[in-house]
C-alpha positions as CSV (number, residue, x, y, z in Angstrom):
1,X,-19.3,-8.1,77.6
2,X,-22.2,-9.4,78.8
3,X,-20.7,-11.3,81.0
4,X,-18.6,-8.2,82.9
5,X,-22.1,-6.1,83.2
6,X,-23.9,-9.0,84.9
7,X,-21.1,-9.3,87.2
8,X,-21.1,-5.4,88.1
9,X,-25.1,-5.3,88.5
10,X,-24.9,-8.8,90.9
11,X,-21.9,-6.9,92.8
12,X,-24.0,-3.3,93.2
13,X,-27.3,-5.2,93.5
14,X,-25.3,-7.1,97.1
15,X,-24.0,-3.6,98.2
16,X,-27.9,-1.9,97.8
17,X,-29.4,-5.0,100.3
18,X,-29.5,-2.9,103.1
19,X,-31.5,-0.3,101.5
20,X,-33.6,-2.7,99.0
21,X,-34.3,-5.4,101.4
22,X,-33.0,-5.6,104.6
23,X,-34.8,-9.0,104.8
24,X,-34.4,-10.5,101.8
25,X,-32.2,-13.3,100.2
26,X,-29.0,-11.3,99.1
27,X,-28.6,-14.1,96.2
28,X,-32.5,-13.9,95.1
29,X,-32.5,-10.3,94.7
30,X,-28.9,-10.6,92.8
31,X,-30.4,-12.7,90.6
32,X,-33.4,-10.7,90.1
33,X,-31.6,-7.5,89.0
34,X,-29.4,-9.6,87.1
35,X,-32.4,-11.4,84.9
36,X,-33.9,-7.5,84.7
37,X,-31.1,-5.5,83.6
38,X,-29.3,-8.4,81.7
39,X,-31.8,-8.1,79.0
40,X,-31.7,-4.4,78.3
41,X,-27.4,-5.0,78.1
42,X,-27.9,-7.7,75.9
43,X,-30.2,-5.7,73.2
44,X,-27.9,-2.8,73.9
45,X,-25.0,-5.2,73.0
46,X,-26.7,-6.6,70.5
47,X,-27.9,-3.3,68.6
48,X,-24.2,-2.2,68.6
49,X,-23.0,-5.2,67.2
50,X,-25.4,-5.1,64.0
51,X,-24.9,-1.4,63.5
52,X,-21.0,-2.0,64.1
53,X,-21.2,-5.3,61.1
54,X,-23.3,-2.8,58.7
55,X,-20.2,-0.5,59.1
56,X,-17.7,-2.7,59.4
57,X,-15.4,-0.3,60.7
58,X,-12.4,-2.9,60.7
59,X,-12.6,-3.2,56.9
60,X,-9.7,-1.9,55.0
61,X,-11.3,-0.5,52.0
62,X,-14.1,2.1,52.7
63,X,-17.9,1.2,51.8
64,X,-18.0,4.3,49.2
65,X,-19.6,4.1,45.9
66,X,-16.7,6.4,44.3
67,X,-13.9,4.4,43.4
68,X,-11.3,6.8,43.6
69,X,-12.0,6.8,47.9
70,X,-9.9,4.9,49.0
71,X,-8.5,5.8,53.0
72,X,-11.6,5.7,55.4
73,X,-11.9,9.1,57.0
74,X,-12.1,8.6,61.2
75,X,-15.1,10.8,62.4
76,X,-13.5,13.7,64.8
77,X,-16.1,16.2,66.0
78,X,-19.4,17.9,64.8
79,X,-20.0,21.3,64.1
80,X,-22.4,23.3,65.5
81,X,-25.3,22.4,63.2
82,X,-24.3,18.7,63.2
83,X,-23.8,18.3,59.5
84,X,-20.2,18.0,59.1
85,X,-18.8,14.9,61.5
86,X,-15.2,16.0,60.2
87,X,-15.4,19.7,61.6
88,X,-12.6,19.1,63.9
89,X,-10.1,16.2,64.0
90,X,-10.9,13.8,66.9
91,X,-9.0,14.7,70.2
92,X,-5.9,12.9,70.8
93,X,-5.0,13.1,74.5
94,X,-1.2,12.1,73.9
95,X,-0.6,15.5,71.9
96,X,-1.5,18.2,74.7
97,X,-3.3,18.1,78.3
98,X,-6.2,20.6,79.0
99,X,-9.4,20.6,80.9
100,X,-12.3,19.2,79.4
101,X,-14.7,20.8,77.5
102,X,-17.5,19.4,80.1
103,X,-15.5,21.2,83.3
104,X,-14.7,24.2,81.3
105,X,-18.0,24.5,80.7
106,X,-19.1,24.0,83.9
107,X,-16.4,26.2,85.9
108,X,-17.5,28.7,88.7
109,X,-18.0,31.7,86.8
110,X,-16.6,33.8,89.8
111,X,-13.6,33.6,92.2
112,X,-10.9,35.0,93.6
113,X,-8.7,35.4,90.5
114,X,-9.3,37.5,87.2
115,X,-7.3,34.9,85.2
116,X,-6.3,31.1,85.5
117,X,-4.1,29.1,86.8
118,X,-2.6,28.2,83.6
119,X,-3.0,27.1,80.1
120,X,-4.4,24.0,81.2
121,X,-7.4,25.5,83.1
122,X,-8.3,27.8,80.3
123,X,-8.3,25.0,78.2
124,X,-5.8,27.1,75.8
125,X,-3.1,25.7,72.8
126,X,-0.4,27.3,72.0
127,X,0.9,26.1,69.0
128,X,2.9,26.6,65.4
129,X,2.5,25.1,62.2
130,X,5.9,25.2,61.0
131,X,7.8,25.3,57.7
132,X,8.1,21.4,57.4
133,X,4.9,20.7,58.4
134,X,3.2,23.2,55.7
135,X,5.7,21.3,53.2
136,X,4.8,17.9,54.0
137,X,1.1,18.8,53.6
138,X,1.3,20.5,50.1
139,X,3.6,17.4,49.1
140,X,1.7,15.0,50.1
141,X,-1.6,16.5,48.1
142,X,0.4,16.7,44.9
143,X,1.0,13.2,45.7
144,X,-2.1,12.5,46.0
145,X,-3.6,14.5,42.6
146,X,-0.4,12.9,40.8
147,X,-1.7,9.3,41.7
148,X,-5.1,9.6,41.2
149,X,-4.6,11.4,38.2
150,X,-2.8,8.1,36.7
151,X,-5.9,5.9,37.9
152,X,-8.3,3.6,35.8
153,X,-10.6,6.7,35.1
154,X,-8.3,9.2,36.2
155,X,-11.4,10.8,38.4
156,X,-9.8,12.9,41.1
157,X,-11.6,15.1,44.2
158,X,-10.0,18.2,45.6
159,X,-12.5,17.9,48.5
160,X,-11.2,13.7,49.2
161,X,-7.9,14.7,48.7
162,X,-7.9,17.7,51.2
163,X,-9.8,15.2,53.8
164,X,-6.9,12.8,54.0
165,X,-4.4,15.6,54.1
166,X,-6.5,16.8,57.2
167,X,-6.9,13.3,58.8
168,X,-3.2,12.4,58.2
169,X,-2.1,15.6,59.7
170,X,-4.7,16.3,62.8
171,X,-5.7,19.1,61.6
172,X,-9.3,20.5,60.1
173,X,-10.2,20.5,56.4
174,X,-10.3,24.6,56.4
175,X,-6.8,24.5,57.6
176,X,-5.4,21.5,54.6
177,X,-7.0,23.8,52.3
178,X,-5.9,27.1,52.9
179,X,-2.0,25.5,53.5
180,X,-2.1,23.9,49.9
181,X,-3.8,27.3,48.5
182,X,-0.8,29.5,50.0
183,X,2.2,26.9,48.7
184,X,0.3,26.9,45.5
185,X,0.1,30.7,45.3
186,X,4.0,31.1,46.4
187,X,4.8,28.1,43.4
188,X,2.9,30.7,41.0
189,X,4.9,33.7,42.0
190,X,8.5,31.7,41.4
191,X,7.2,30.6,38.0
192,X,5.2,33.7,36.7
193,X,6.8,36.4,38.4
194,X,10.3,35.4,38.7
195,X,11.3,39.2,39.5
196,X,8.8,39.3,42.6
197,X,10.5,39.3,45.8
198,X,9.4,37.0,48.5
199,X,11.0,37.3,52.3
200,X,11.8,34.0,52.7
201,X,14.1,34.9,56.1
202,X,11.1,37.0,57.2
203,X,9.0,33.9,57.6
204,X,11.9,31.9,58.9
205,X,12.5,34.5,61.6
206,X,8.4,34.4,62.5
207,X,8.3,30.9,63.1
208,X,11.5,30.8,65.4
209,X,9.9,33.5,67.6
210,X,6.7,31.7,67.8
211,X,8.6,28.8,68.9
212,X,10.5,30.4,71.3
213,X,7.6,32.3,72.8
214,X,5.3,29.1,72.9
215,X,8.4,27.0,74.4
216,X,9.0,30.3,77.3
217,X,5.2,30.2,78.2
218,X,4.6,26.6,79.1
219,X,8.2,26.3,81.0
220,X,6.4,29.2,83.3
221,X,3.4,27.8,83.9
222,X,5.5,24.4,84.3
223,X,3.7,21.9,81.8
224,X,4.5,20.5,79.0
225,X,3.8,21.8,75.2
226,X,1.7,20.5,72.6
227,X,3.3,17.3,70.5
228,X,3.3,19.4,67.3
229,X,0.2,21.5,65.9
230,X,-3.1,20.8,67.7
231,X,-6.6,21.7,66.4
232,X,-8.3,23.6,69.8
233,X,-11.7,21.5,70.3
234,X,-15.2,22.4,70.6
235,X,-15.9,24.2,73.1
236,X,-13.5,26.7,73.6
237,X,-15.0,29.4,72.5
238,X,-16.0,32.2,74.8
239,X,-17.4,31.3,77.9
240,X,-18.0,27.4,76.3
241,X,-19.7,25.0,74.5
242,X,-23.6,25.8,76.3
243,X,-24.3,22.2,75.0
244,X,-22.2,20.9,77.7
245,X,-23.7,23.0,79.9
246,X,-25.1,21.6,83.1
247,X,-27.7,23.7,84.4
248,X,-29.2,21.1,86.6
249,X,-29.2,17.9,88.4
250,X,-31.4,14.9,87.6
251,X,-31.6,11.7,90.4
252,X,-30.8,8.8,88.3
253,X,-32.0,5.0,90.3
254,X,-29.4,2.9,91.5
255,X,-30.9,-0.1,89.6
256,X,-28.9,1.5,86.1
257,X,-24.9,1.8,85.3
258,X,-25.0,4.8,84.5
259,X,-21.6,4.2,82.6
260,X,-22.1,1.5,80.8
261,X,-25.0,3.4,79.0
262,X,-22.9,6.2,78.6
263,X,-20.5,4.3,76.6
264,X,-23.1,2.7,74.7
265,X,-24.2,6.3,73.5
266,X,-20.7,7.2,72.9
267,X,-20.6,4.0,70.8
268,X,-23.9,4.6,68.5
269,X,-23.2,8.8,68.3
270,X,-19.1,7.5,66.8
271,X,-21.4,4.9,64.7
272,X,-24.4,7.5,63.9
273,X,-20.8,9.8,62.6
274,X,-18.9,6.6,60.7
275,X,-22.2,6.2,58.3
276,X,-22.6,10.0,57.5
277,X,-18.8,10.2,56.7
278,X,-19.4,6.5,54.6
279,X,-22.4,7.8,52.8
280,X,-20.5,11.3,51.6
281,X,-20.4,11.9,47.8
282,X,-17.3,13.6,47.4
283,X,-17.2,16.3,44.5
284,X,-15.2,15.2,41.7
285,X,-13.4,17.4,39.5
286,X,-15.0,19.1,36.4
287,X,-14.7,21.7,34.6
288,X,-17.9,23.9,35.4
289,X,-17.6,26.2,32.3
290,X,-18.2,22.9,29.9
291,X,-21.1,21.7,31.5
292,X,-24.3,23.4,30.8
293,X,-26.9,23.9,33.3
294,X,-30.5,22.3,33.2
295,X,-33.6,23.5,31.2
296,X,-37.0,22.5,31.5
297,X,-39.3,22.0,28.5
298,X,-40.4,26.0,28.7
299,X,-36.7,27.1,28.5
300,X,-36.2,25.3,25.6
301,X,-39.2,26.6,23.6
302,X,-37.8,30.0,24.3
303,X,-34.3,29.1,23.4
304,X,-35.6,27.5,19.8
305,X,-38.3,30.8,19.7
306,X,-35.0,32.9,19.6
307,X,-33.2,30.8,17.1
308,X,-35.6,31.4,14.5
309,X,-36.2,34.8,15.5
310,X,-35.7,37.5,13.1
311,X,-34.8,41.7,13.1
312,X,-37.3,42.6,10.9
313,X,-36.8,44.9,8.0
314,X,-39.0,47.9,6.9
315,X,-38.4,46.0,3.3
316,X,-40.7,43.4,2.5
317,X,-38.2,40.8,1.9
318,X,-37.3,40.7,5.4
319,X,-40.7,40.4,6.8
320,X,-41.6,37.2,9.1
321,X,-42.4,33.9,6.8
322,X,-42.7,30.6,7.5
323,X,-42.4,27.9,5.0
324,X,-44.6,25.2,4.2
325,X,-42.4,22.5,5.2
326,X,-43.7,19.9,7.2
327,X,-40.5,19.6,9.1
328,X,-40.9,23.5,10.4
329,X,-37.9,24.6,9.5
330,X,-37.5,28.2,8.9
331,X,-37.2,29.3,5.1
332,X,-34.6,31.5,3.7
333,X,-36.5,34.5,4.0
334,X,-37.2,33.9,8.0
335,X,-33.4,34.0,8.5
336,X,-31.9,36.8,10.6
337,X,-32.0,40.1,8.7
338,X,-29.2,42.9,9.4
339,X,-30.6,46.0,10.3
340,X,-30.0,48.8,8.1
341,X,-26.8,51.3,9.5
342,X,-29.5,54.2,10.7
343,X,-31.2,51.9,12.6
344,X,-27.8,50.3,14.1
345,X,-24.9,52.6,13.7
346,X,-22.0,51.2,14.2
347,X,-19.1,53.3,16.1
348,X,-16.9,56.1,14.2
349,X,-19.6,55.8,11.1
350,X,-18.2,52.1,10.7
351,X,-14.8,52.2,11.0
352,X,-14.5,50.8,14.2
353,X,-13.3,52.4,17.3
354,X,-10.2,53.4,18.2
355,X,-8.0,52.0,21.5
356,X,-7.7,48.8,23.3
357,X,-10.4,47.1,21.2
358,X,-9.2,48.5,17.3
359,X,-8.7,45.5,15.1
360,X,-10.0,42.8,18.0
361,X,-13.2,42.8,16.5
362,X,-14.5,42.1,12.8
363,X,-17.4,44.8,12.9
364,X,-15.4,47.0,14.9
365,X,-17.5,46.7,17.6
366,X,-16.6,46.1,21.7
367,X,-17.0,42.8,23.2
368,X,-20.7,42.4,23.8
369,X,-22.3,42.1,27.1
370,X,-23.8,38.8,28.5
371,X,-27.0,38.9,29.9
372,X,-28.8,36.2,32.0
373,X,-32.6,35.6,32.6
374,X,-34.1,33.0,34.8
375,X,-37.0,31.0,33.4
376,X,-39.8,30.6,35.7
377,X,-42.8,29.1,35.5
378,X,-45.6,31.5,37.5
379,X,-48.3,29.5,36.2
380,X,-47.3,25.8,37.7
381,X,-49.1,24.6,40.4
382,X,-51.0,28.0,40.9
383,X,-53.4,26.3,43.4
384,X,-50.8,25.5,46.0
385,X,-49.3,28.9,46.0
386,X,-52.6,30.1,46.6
387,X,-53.1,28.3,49.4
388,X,-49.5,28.5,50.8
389,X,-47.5,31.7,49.8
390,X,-44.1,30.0,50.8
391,X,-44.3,27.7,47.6
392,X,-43.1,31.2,45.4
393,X,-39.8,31.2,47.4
394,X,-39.2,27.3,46.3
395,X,-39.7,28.4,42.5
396,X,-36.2,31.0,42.5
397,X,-34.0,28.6,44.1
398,X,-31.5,26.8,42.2
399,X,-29.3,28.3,38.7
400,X,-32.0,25.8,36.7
401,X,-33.1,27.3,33.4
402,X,-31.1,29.9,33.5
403,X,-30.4,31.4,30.2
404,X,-27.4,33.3,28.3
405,X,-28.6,35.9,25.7
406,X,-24.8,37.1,23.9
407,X,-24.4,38.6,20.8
408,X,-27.5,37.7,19.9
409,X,-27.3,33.9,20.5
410,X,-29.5,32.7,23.3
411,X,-28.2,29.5,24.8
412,X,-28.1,27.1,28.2
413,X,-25.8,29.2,30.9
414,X,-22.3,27.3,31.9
415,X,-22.2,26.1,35.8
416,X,-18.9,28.8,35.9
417,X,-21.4,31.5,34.1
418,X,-24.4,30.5,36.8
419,X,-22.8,31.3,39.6
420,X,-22.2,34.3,38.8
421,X,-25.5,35.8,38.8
422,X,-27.9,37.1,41.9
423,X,-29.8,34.0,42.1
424,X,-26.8,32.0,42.7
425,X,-26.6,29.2,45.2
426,X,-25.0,29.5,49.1
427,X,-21.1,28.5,48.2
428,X,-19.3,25.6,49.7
429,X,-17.1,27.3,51.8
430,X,-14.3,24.6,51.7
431,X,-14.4,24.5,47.5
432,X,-14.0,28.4,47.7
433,X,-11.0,28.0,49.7
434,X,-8.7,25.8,47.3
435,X,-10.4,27.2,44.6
436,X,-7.7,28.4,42.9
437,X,-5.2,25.6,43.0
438,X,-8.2,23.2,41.8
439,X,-8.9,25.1,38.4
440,X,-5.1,25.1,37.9
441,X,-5.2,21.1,38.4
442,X,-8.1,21.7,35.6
443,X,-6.0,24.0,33.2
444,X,-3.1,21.4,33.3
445,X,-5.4,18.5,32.9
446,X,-7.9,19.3,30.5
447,X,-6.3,22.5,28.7
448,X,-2.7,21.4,28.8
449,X,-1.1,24.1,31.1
450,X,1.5,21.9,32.0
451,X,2.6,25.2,34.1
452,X,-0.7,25.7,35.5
453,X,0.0,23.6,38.4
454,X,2.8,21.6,40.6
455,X,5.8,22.6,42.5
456,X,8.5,24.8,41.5
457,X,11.8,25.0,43.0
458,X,14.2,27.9,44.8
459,X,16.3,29.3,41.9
460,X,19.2,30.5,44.6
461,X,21.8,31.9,41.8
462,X,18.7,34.5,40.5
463,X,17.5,35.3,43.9
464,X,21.1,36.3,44.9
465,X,21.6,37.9,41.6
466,X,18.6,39.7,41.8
467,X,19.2,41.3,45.5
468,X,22.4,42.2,44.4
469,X,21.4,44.3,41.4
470,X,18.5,45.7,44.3
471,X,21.3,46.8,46.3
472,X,23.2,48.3,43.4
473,X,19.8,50.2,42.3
474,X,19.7,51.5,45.9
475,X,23.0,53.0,46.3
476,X,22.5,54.5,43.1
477,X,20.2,56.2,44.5
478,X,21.7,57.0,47.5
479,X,24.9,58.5,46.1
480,X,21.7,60.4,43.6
481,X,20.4,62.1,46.7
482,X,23.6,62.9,48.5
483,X,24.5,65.0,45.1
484,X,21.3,66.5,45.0
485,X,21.6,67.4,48.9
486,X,25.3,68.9,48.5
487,X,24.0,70.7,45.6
488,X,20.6,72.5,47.6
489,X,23.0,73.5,50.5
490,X,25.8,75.4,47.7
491,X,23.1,77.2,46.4
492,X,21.6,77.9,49.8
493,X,25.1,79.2,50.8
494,X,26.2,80.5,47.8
495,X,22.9,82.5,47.8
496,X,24.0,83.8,51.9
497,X,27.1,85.3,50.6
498,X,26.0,87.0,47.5
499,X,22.9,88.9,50.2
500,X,25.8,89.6,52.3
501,X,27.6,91.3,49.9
502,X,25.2,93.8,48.3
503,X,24.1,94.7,52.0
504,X,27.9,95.4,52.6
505,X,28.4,97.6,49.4
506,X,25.0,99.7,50.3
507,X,26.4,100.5,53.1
């Protein structure tokens, strides 16, 4: 490589004589810029090949820590806020032909035309993600959760699994997600709601017209259709990407190759992507309503103070004691006291109530409410919010020593019961989207729901049993409001001729 740049920089550096050195040796000044630039190409080189052995990008088996990862995911393209290097799939030019995002960027913003030329200059897709597509991906992710499942440590990731559905598929993660979310809600509704009708001809029909009509529109414009379904790229948006946006010229020396540095950029920005994606901790599996959220020493006092708390009595019995105990336990009489039935009347004088909840409860009473406090400490490092008021914001972040006060037990709030409160962290967008299907993978797994989750079948003979006693119901009531209809006009004529009648006999 080395080798090929010196070459190029000796052959430019003999066509810039007349304008370096009109004078000079042609061979010295070759070897000059050769011995210049050849260094900065070598530690170029160089750089790339350490950061390219580091990665090892060759390797079969990823560099993860999680041992359950095991197909590298290809970086594609950033998002916006460069934190997600698998936003969009990487670009494959043999699936469809449009303009770049660079020159669609950088068209002439007026002309003579109020559209373009075709698809290809407005840098549009048109394409359909078809039946057998959308039943190849779900298949392959039960696959996938099936075999992991039946690992060493039988640790599976809905967010892994959904990135090698994405990468196997070119398309995005968002897309995977929501694809295995609808099969999975349509499996539910054959297996819990058998009676449910779902319009499988209606989709059928859709997705031939949508072929047709992508098919008619590129045979018009005379180009060829995407290979399958193509993710659009960045920079498609609106007017375009305004990152490729070239709003001036800059004069660059003759002396550089101005490619060759450009692919060297390419080369550390596909490198800079490759070690984010390697470095990813992937979010395994668990059950958020078993796993408690964390307390600090101060939550815990108050969790222990309400233990031994008591609802004092007017009777002295009741009143608060401690014992003499040098383990600090609290004595008999510092137990939890009932309040008396004035004091804490029970519903219908203590017969419970009557309803959805009779008999549900052994006191007769409703289902208690939960209620959650957060546990901040406003006295911790007073001196630096003094001095900077931003530090108070810092304190309410996080669902840490968060609290649960129900039916009279105060304990650590569940992850499930955390999120559900106003201080609640940002969601992960792509774990709400398969969130459903994921806690059915949990049901089946750690509840044994074995039809929580999985694939389930067309049952032909009830569907065609089912439309036929449809059909029966509606002629029913058909031939129900012909009668009815037959019977309104009688009476409507039968009412004619009695009017006509007494008007003929008063005359």
């Amino acid at each position: 490589g080395v080798q090929s740049q010196s070459a190029g920089c000796a052959s430019l550096a003999s066509k810039m004589l007349p304008t370096i050195a009109s004078k000079a040796n042609a061979a010295l000044v070759a070897r000059s810029l050769v011995g210049s630039l050849g260094g900065g190409i070598r530690s170029l080189v160089n750089d790339s090949s350490q950061e390219q052995q580091q990665i090892d990008p060759d390797s079969p088996r990823p560099p993860n820590a999680q041992d359950f990862v095991k197909v590298r995911i290809e970086p594609g393209e950033w998002d916006d806020g460069r934190t997600d290097p698998t936003y969009r799939p990487p670009w494959k030019k043999n699936r469809a032909r449009i303009v770049s995002a660079e020159d669609y960027a950088n068209r002439p913003k007026a002309g003579f035309s109020n559209q373009f030329a075709s698809p290809h200059d407005a840098m549009l897709l048109m394409c359909w993600l078809g039946k057998e597509d959308r039943e190849a991906i779900y298949q392959l992710y039960l696959d996938m959760m099936e075999s992991m499942a039946k690992s060493d440590r039988g640790v599976t990731s809905h967010e892994y699994v959904m990135r090698v559905v994405a990468q196997k598929f070119g398309i995005s993660t968002k897309r995977a997600a929501a694809v295995v979310q609808l099969q999975h809600n349509e499996d539910r509704i054959r297996k819990e709601k058998p009676e449910q009708k779902i319009y499988y001809e209606v989709q059928e029909h859709v997705d031939a017209m949508a072929q047709n009509y992508i098919k008619d529109l590129y045979e018009f414009y005379g180009e060829d259709p995407p290979k399958g379904f193509v993710e659009d790229p960045m920079g498609t948006d609106g007017t375009g990407d305004p990152d490729r946006l070239v709003r001036g010229s800059t004069s660059a020396n003759d002396l550089y190759d101005v490619d060759a540095l450009m692919r060297q950029k390419l080369i550390r920005e596909k490198a800079e992507a490759q070690l984010s994606i390697d470095g990813h901790v992937y979010v395994e599996d668990v059950d958020d309503a078993e796993r408690d959220v964390k307390l600090d020493g101060n939550a815990k006092k108050l969790m222990e103070a309400a233990k031994n708390a008591v609802w004092e009595d007017d009777s002295s019995d009741a009143a608060l004691a401690t014992d003499g105990a040098e383990n600090g336990e609290a004595s008999a009489k510092n137990k939890k006291c009932p309040r008396r039935d004035d004091q804490a009347p029970l519903p219908n004088n203590g017969l419970g109530i009557a309803g959805v909840w009779a008999g549900k409860d052994v006191d007769g009473r409703r289902p208690r409410w939960k209620f959650a406090a957060k546990i901040i400490d406003t006295t911790k490092d007073a001196k630096k919010i003094k001095r900077n008021r931003k530090l108070k914001k810092t304190y309410d972040k996080g669902v840490d020593n968060t609290l649960i006060e129900h039916d009279g037990t105060v304990r650590p709030a569940t992850v499930k019961e955390a999120y559900c409160v106003s201080w609640k962290p940002v969601r992960n967008e792509k774990e709400f989207m398969f969130k459903d299907v994921k806690q059915a993978w949990l049901d089946r797994t750690l509840r044994g729901k074995t039809d929580a989750w999985g694939r389930v079948e067309r049952d032909i003979e009830k569907e065609n049993v089912a439309e036929e006693q449809a059909k029966g119901g509606e002629e029913m009531e058909g031939e129900e409001d012909v009668t009815q209809e037959m019977e309104g006009e009688d009476r409507k004529t039968g009412g004619s001729e009695n009017e006509g009648g007494e008007e003929n006999s008063e005359k």
